[in-house]
N, C-alpha and C positions, 0 to 999 in steps of 0.2 A: 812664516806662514800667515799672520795676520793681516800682513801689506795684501797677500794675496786674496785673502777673505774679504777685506773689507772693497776692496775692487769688485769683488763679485756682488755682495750685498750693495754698493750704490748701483750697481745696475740695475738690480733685481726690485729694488724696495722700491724703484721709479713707476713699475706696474701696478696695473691695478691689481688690489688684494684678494680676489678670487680666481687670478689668470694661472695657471698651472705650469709646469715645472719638468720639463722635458716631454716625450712621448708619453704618452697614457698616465702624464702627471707624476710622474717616477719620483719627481723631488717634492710631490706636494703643491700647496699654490702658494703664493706672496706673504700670505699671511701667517701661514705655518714659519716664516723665515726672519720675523721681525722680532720675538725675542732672541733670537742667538743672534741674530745681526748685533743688536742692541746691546746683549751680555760682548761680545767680539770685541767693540768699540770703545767699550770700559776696561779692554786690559792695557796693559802699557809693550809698547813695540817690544821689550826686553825683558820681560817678566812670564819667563816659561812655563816657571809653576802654576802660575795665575791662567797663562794659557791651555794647561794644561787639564785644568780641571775646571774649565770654561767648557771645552771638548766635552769632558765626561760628564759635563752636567745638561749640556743641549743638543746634542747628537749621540745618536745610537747607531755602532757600524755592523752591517751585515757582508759577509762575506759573499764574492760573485762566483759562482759555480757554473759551470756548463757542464749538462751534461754529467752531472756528478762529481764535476772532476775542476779543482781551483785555479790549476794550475795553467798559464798565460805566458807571453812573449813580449818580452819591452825593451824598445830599442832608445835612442837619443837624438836626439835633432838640437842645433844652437842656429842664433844668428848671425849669418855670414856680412864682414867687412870688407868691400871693396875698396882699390884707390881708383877713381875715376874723374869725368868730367861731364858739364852741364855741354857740351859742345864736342862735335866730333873734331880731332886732333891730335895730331902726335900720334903717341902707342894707344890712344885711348880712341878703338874703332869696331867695339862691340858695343849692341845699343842694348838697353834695358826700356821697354815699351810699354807708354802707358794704353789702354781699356782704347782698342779700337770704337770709331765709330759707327761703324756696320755691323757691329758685335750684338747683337740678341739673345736674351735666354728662355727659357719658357718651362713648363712643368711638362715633362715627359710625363707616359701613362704608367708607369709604375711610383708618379710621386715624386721622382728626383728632377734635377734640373738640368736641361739643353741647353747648351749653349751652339749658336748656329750663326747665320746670315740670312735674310731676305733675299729669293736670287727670282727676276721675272716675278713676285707674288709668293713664292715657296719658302718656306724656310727649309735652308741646307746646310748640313756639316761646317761648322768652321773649319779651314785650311789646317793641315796639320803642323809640325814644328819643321819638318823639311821642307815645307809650300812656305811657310811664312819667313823661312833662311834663306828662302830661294827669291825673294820681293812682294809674297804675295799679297801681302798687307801694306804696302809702300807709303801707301797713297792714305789708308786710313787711320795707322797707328804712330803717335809724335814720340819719338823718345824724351825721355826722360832725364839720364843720364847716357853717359859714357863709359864702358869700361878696358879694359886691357885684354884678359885671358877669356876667352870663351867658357873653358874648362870653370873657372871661376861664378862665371856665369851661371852654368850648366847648374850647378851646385845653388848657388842662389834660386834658382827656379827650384830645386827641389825639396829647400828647407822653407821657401813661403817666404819669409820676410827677411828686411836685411837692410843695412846702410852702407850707403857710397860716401867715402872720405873723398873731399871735394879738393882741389890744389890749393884754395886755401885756408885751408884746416875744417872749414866746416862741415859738419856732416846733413846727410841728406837720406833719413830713414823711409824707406818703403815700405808698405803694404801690398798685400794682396787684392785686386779690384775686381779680377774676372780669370778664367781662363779659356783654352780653345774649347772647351769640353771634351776633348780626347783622354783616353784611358792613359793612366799613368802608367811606363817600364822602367824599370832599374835601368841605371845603367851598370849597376854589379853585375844583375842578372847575365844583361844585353854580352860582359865581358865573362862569363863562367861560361856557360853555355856553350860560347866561342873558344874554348879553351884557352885564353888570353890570360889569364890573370889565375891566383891560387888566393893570394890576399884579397878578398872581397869586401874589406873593409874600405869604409869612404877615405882614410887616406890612403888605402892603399889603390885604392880607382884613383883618386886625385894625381896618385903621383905617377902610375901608368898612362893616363893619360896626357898630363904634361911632355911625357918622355915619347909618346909617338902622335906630334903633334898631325901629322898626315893621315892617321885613322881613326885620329879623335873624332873630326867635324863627321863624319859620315857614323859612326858611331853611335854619337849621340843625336842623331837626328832620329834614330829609331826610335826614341822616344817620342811620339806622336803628342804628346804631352806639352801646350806653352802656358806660361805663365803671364800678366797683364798687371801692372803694378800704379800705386797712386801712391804721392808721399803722404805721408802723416806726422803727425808730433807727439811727443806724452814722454813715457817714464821707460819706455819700452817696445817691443813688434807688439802689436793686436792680433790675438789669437781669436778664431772663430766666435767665443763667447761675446769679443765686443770689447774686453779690456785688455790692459795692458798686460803682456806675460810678466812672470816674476821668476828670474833665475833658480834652479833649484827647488822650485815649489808648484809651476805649472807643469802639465802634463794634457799631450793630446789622445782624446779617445775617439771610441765608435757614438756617435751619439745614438745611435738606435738602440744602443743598451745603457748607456752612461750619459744622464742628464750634462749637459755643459753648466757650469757652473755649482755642483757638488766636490765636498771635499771628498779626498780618497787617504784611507791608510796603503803606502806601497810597501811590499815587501821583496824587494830582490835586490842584484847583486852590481856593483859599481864594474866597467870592462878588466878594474885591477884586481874583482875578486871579495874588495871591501865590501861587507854587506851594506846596503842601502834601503835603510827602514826611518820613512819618514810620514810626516803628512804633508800631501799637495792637492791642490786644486785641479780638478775636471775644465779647463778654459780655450782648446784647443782641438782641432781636427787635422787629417792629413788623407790624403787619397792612397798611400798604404798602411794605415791603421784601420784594420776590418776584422771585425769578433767582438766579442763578448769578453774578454781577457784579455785585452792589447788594450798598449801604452806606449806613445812617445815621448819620452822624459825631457822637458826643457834643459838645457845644460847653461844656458848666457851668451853669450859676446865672445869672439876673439880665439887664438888659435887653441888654448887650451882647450876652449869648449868645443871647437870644433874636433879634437881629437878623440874627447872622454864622447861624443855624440856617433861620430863614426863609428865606432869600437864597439858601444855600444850592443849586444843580441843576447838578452840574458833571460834567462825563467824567472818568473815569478807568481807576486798574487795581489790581488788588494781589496780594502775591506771601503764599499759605499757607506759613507757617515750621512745618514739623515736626520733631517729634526725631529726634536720627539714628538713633536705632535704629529708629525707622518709617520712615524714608525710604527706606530699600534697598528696604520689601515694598512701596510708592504705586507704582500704576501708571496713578492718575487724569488727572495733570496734567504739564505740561511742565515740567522745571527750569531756570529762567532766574536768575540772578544778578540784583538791584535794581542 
């Protein structure tokens, strides 16, 4: 958990010390975060105890209630591995596209962001994920890389970030740079609906789709949804907050109720059943994570985590850790001991 704290505090303590700390200041400003940055930075990576009642002595966790009621939805999301190439070739003739250059965003009137094109002077909808399957971007967006499976693909776009294993061993991690600004749909959804599928889990989409490769592409083009990637480097995907996620200890929220960058106590349950009660950090968003009580739990790299991530849809709760000098002025939430 520390790795992941102190990721968050070199972001944060880079600010100026009266700049505030989510919406309506939910976490406090800079200053309120520089002793427990401080205490964080003097435990030792392996010294639980010490982290333990580092927790208890600089943050106070209040429980998130909507509504009266604790209880929340928390699913799993990992970073997906492709084999690919820097060059179309071979089997490798699905492109991964970086940040068109006709691509503009701007601040819609409810506050959130458009993403559009200039067309004649106007700004207009960007192309959806079928217009842009179909060439419509050709001319604007360079790929990136290369990959094999669409399906693969598909998936990639819908966990955000991800690395391409290169032909010769290297690897080549992406980010997220932009999207079309279209509405995100399942594509569980897009297959239950259709009566297509019972297992609605990501692998069990995964592997129905593999297996009717001729209904895939049209499929999943319903999802109006594209993704726009740039490479990056570090320790890990860069989750919305700005650092690097931390397997097992990141988790993406709603920021309009969960400051990005606050610790969270989670209390729910692993897809085996195992209870899973930990502390992670607040460092990620996703376009289906929406409420007050939702959580996408970081799972890691590779196929494991891709299966505990799919699997994934469990109840739970979790308690916002603020610093104590914020916690006297919250008057949002209830304060309950984990």
């Amino acid at each position: 958990m520390l790795p992941a704290l102190n990721r968050t505090c070199d972001r944060v303590l880079k600010q100026p010390n009266d700049k505030s700390i989510g919406q309506n200041g939910m976490g406090g400003t800079v200053a309120d975060w520089y002793s427990p940055c401080s205490a964080a930075r003097r435990v030792g990576a392996n010294d639980h105890e010490a982290a333990r009642v580092m927790f208890e002595e600089w943050f106070v966790p209040f429980l998130a209630v909507n509504n009266g009621s604790a209880d929340g939805l928390f699913t799993g999301y990992f970073e997906p591995e492709l084999a690919g190439s820097r060059t179309k070739k071979g089997r490798f003739t699905v492109p991964i596209l970086g940040k068109p250059r006709d691509l503009v965003t701007r601040k819609g009137a409810d506050g959130s962001t458009e993403s559009g094109r200039m067309v004649d002077g106007r700004f207009t909808p960007y192309p959806s994920r079928a217009e842009i399957e179909a060439g419509a971007i050709a001319a604007q967006a360079t790929p990136l890389a290369w990959v094999e499976d669409p399906v693969d693909a598909h998936i990639l776009h819908i966990q955000g970030s991800g690395r391409i294993r290169l032909e010769d061993g290297s690897v080549l991690r992406l980010g997220v740079a932009a999207t079309n600004g279209h509405k995100f749909v399942g594509i569980s959804k897009i297959l239950r609906e259709r009566g297509l599928i019972e297992d609605t889990s990501m692998p069990g989409v995964r592997a129905w789709l593999k297996a009717n490769p001729a209904r895939a592409k049209a499929l999943m083009a319903e999802n109006p949804r594209y993704v726009f990637y740039t490479p990056i480097s570090g320790d890990g995907p860069v989750g919305s907050e700005g650092v690097a996620l931390t397997a097992g200890r990141s988790m993406a929220v709603d920021p309009r109720y969960v400051a990005l960058g606050l610790p969270l106590f989670l209390d729910t349950v692993e897809p085996s059943g195992q209870p899973l009660r930990r502390l992670v950090m607040a460092q990620d968003t996703g376009a289906a994570i929406k409420g007050p009580i939702r959580g996408d739990f970081f799972w890691g790299t590779g196929e494991e985590a891709f299966d505990k991530a799919g699997r994934m849809k469990s109840p739970g709760r979790y308690w916002i850790l603020l610093p104590q000098r914020r916690s006297p002025r919250i008057a949002m939430a209830e304060g309950q001991n984990p």
